[in-house]
N, CA, C and O atoms as a GROMACS GRO file, in nm:
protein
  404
    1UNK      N    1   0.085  -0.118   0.000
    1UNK     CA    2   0.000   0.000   0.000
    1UNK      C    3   0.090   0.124   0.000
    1UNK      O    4   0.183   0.150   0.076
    2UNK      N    5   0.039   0.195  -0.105
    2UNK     CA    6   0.108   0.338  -0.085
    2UNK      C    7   0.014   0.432  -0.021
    2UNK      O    8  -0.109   0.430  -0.027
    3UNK      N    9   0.112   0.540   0.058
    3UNK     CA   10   0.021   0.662   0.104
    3UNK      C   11   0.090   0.785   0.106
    3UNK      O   12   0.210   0.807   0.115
    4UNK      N   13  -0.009   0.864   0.097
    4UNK     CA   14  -0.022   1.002  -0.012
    4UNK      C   15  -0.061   1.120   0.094
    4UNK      O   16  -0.174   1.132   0.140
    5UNK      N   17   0.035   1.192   0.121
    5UNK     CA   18   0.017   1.330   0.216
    5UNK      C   19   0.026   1.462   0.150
    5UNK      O   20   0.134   1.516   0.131
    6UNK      N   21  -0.081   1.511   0.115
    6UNK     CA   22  -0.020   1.641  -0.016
    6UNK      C   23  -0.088   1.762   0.074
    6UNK      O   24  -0.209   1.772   0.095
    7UNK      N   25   0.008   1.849   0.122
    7UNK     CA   26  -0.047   1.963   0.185
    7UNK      C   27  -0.072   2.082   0.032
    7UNK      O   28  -0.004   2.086  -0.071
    8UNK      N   29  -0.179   2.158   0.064
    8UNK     CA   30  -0.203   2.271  -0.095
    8UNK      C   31  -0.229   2.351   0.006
    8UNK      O   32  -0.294   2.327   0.108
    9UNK      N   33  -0.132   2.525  -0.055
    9UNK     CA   34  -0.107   2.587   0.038
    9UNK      C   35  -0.235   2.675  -0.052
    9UNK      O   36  -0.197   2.715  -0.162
   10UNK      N   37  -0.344   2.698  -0.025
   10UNK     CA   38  -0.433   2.775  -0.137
   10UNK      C   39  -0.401   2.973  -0.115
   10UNK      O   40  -0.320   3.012  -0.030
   11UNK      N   41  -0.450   3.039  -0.174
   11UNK     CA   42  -0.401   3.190  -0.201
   11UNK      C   43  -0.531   3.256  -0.141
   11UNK      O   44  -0.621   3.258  -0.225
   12UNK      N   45  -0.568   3.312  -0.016
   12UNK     CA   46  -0.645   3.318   0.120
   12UNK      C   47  -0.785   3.344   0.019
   12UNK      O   48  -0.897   3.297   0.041
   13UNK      N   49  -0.750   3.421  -0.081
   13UNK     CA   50  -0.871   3.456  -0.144
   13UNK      C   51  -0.984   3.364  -0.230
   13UNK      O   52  -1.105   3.375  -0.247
   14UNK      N   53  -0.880   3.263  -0.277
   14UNK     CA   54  -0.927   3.191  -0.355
   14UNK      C   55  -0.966   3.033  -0.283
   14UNK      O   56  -0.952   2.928  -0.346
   15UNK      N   57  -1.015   3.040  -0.145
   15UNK     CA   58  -0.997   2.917  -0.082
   15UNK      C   59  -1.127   2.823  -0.087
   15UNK      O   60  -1.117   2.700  -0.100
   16UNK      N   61  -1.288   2.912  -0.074
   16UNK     CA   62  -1.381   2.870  -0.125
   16UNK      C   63  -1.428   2.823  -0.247
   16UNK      O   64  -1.524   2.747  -0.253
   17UNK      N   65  -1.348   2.878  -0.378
   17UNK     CA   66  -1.335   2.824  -0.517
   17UNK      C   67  -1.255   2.716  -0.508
   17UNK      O   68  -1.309   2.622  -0.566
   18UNK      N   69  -1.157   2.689  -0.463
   18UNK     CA   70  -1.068   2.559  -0.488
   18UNK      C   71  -1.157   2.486  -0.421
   18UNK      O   72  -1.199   2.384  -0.476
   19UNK      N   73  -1.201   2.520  -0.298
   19UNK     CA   74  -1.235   2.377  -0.223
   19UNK      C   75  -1.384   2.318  -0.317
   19UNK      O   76  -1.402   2.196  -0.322
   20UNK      N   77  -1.444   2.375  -0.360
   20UNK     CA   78  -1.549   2.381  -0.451
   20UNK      C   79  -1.507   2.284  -0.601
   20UNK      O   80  -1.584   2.200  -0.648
   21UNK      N   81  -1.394   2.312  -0.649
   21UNK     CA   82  -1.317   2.193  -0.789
   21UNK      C   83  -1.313   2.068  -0.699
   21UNK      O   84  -1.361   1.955  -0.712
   22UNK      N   85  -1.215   2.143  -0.576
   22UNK     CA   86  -1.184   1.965  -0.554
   22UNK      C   87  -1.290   1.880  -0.526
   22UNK      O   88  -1.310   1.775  -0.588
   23UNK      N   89  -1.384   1.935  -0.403
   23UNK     CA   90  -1.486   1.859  -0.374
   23UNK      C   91  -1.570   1.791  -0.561
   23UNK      O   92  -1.638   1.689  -0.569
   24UNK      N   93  -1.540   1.870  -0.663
   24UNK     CA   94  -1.600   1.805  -0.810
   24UNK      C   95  -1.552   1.710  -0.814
   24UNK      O   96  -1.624   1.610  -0.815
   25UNK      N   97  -1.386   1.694  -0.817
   25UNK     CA   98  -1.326   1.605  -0.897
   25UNK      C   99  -1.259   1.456  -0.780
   25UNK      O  100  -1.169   1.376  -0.806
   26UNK      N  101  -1.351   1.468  -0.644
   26UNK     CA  102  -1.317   1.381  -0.545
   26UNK      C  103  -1.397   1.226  -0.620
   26UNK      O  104  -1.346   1.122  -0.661
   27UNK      N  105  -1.545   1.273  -0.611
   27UNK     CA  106  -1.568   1.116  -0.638
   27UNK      C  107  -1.514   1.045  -0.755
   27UNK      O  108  -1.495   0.923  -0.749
   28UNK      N  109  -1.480   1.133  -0.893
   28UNK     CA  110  -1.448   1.070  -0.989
   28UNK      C  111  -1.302   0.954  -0.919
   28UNK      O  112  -1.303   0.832  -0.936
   29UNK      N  113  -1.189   1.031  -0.844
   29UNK     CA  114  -1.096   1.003  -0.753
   29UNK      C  115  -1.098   0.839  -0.688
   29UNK      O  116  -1.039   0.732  -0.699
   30UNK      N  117  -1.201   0.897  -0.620
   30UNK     CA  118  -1.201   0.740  -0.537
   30UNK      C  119  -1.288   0.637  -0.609
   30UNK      O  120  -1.325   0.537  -0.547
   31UNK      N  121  -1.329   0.660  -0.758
   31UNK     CA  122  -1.382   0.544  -0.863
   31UNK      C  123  -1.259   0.501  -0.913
   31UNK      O  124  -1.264   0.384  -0.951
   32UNK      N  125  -1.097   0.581  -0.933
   32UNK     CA  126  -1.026   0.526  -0.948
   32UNK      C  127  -0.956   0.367  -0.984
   32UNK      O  128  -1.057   0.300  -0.963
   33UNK      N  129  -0.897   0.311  -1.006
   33UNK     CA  130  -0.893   0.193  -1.013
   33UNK      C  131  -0.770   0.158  -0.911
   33UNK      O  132  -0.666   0.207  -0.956
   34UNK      N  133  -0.750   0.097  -0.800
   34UNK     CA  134  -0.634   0.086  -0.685
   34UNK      C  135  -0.649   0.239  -0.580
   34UNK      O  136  -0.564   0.253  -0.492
   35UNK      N  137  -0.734   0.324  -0.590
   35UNK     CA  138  -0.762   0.385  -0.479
   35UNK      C  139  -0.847   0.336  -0.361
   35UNK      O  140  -0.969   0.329  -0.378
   36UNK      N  141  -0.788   0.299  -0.235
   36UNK     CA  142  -0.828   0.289  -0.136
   36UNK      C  143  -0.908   0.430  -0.064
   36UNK      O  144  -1.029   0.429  -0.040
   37UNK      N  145  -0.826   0.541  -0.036
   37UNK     CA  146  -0.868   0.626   0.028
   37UNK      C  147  -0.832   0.763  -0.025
   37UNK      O  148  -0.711   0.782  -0.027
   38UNK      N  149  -0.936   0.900  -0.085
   38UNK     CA  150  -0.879   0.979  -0.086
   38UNK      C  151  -0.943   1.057  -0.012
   38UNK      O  152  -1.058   1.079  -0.052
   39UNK      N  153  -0.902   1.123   0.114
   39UNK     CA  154  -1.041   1.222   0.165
   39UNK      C  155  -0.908   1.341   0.199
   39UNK      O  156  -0.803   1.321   0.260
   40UNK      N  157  -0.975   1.497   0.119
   40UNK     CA  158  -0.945   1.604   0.124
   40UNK      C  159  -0.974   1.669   0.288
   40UNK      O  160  -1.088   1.654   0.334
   41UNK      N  161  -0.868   1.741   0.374
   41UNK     CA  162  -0.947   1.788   0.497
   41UNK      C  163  -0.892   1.936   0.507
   41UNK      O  164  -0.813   1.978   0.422
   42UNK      N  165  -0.942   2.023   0.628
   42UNK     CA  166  -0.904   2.129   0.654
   42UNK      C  167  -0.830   2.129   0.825
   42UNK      O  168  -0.804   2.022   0.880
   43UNK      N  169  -0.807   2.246   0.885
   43UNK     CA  170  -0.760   2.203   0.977
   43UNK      C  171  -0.890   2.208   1.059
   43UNK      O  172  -0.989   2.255   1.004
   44UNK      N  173  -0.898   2.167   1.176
   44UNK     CA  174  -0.998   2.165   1.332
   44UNK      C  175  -0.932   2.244   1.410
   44UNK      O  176  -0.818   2.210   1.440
   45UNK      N  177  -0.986   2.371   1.464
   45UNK     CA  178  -0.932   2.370   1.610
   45UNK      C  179  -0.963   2.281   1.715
   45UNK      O  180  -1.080   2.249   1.733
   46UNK      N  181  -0.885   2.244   1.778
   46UNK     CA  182  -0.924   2.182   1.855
   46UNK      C  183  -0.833   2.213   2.038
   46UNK      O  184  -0.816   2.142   2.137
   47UNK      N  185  -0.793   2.370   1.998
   47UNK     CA  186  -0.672   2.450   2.108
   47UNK      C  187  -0.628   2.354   2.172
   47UNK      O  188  -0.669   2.346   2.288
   48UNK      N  189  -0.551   2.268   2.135
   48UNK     CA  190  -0.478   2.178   2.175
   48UNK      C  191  -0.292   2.240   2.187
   48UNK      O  192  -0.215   2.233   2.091
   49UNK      N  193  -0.272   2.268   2.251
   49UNK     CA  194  -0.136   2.345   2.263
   49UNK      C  195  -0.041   2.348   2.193
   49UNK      O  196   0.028   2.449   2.188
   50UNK      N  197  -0.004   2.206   2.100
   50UNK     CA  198   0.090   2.175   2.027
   50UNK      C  199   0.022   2.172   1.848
   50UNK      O  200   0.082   2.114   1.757
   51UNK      N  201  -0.088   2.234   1.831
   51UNK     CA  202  -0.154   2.235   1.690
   51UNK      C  203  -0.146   2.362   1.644
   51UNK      O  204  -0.173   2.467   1.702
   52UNK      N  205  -0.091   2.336   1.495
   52UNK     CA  206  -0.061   2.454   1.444
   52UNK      C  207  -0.170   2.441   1.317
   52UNK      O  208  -0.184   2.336   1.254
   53UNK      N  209  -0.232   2.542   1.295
   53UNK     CA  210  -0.346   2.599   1.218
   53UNK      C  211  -0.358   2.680   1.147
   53UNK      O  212  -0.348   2.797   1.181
   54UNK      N  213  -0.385   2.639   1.018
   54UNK     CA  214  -0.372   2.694   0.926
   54UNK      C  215  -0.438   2.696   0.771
   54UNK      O  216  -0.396   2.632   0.675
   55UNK      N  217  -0.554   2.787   0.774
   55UNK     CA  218  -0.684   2.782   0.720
   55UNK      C  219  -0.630   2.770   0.546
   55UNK      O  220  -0.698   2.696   0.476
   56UNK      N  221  -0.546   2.821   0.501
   56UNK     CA  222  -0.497   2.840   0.362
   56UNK      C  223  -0.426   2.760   0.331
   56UNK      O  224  -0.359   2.780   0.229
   57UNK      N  225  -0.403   2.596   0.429
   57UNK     CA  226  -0.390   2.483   0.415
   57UNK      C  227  -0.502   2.368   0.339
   57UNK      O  228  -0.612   2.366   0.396
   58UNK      N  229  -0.493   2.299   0.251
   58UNK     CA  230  -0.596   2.146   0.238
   58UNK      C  231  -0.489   2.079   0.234
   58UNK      O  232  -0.387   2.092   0.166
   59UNK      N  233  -0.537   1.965   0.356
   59UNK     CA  234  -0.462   1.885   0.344
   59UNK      C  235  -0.532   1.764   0.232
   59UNK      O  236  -0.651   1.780   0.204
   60UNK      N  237  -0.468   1.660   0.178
   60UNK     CA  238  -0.477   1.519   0.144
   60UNK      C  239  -0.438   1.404   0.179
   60UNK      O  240  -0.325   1.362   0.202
   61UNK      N  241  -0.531   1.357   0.184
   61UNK     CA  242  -0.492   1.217   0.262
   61UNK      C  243  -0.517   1.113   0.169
   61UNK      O  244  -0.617   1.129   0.099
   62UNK      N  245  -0.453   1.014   0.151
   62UNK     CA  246  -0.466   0.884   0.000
   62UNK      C  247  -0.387   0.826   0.049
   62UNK      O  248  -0.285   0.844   0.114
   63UNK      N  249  -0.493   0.688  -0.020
   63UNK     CA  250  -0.391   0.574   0.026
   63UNK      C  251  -0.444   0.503  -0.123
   63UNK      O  252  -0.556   0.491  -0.172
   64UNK      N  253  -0.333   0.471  -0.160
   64UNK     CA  254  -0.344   0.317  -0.306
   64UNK      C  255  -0.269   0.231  -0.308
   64UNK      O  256  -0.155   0.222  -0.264
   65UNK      N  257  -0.342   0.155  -0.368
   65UNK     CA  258  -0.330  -0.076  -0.375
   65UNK      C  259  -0.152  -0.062  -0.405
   65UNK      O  260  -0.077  -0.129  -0.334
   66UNK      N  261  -0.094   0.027  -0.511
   66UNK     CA  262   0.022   0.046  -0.568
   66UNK      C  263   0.045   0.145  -0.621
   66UNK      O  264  -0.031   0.239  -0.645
   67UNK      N  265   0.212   0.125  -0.659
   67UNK     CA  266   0.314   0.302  -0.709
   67UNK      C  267   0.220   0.288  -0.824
   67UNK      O  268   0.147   0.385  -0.843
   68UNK      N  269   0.208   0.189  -0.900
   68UNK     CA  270   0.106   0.204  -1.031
   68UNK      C  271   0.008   0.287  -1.067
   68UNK      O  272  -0.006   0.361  -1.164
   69UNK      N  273  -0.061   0.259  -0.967
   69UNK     CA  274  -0.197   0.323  -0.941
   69UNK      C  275  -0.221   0.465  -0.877
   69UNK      O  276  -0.333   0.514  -0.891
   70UNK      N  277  -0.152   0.516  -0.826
   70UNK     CA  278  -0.051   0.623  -0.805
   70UNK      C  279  -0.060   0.732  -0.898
   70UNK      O  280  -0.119   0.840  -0.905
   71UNK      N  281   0.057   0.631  -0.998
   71UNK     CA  282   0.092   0.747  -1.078
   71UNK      C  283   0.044   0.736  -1.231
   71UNK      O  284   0.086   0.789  -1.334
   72UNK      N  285  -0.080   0.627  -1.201
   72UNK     CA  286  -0.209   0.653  -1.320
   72UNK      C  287  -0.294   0.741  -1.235
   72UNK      O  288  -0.393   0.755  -1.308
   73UNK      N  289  -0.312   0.795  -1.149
   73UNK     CA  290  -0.410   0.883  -1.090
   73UNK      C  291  -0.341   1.004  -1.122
   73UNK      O  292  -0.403   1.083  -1.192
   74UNK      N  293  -0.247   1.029  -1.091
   74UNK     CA  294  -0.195   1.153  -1.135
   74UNK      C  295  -0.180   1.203  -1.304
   74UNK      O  296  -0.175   1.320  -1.344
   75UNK      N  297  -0.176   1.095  -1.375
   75UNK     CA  298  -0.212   1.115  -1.517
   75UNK      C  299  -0.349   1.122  -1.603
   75UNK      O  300  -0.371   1.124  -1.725
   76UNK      N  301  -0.414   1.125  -1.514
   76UNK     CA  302  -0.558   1.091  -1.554
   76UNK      C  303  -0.607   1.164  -1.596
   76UNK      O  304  -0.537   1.260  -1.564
   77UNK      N  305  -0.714   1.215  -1.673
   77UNK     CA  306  -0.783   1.326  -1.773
   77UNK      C  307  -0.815   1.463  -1.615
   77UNK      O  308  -0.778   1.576  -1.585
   78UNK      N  309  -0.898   1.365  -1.565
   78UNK     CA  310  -0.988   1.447  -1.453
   78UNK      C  311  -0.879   1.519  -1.366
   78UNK      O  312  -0.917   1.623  -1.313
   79UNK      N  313  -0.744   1.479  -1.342
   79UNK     CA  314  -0.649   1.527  -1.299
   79UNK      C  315  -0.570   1.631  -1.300
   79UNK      O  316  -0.530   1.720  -1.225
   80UNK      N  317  -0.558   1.584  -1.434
   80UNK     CA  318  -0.541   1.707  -1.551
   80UNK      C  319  -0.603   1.860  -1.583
   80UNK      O  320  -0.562   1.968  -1.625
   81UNK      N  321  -0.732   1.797  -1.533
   81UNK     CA  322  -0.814   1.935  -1.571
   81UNK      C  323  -0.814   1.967  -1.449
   81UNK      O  324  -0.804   2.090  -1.446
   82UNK      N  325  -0.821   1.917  -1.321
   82UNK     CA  326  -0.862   1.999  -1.189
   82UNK      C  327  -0.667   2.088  -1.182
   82UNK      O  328  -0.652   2.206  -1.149
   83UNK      N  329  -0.599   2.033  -1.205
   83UNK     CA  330  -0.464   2.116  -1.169
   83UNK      C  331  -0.428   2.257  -1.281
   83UNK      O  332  -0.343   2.343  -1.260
   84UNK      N  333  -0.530   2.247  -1.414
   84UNK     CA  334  -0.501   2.356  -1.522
   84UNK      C  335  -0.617   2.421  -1.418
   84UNK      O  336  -0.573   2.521  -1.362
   85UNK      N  337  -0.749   2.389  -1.383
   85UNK     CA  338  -0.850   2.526  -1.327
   85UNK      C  339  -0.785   2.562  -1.199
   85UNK      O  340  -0.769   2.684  -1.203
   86UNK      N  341  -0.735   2.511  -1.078
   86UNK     CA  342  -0.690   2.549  -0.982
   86UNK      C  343  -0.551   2.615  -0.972
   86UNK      O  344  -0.517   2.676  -0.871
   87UNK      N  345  -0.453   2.596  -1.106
   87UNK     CA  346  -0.334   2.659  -1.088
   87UNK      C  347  -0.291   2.801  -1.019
   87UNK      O  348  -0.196   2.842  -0.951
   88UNK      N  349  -0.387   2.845  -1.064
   88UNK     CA  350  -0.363   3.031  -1.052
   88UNK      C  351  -0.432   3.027  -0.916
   88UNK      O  352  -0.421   3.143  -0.877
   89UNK      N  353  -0.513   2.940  -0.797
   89UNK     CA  354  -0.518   2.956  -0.710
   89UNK      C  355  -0.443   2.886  -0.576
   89UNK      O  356  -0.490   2.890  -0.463
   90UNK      N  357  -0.325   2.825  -0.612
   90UNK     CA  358  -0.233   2.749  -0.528
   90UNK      C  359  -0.138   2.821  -0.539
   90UNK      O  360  -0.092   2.866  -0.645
   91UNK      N  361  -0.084   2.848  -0.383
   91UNK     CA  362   0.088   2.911  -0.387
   91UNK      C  363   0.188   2.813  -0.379
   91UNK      O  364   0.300   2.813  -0.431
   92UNK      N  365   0.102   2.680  -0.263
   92UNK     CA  366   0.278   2.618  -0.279
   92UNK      C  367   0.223   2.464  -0.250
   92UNK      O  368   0.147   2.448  -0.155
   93UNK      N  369   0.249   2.393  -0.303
   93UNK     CA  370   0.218   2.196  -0.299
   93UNK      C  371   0.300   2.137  -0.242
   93UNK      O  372   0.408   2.136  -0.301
   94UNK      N  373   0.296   2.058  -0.101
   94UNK     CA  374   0.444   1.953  -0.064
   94UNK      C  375   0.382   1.808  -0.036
   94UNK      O  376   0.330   1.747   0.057
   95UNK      N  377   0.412   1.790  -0.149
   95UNK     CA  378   0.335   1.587  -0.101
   95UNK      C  379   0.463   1.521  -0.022
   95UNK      O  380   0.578   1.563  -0.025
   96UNK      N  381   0.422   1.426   0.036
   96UNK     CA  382   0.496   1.278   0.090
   96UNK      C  383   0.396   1.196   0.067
   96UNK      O  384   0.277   1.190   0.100
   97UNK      N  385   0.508   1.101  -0.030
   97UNK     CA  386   0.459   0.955  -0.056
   97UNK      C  387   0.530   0.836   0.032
   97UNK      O  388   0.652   0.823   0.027
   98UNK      N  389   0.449   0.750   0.113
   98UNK     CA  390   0.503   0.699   0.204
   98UNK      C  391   0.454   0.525   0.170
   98UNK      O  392   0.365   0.488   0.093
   99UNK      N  393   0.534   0.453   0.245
   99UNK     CA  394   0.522   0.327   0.237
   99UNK      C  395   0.506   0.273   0.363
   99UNK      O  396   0.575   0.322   0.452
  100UNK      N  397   0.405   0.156   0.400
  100UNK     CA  398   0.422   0.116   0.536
  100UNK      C  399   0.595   0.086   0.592
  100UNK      O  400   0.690   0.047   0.524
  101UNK      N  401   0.593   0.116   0.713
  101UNK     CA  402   0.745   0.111   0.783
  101UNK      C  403   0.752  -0.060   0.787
  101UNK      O  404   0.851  -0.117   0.833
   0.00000   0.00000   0.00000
């Protein structure tokens, strides 16, 4: 199993429009073929002392069957088009792709 941590740093203004594509292009996502899990989140307060918060954050969370499947999701039509409409509203993307330890 692979898993998929992609923080999207969105541009403060544009945060209700992005979240609005992605929520479009989620279910096509998890019809995928080797997607286990993709669920998009924001942060919670939850004033917990050691949580750092940060609204112009989405995080991603994914998990898939294989690297295969992976990196046919990332090539995919629907993929394609959600990263050309959202470009001009993302400042900065840092994924980790992880493998069980």
């Amino acid at each position: 199993m692979i898993m998929v941590v992609a923080s999207i740093r969105i541009k403060p203004e544009a945060r209700e429009e992005y979240l609005e594509i992605l929520k479009s292009v989620v279910p096509r996502v998890r019809n995928e073929n080797g997607c286990i899990e993709y669920l998009p989140a924001v942060d919670l307060d939850t004033r917990m002392p050691v949580q750092a918060l940060d609204r112009d954050v989405v995080t991603i969370l994914e998990k898939w069957e294989t690297l295969e499947a992976l990196q046919a999701h990332l090539g995919s039509t629907h993929m394609l088009e959600y990263r050309e409409k959202v470009k001009n509203m993302v400042a900065q993307v840092s994924v980790r792709v992880l493998q069980e330890a």
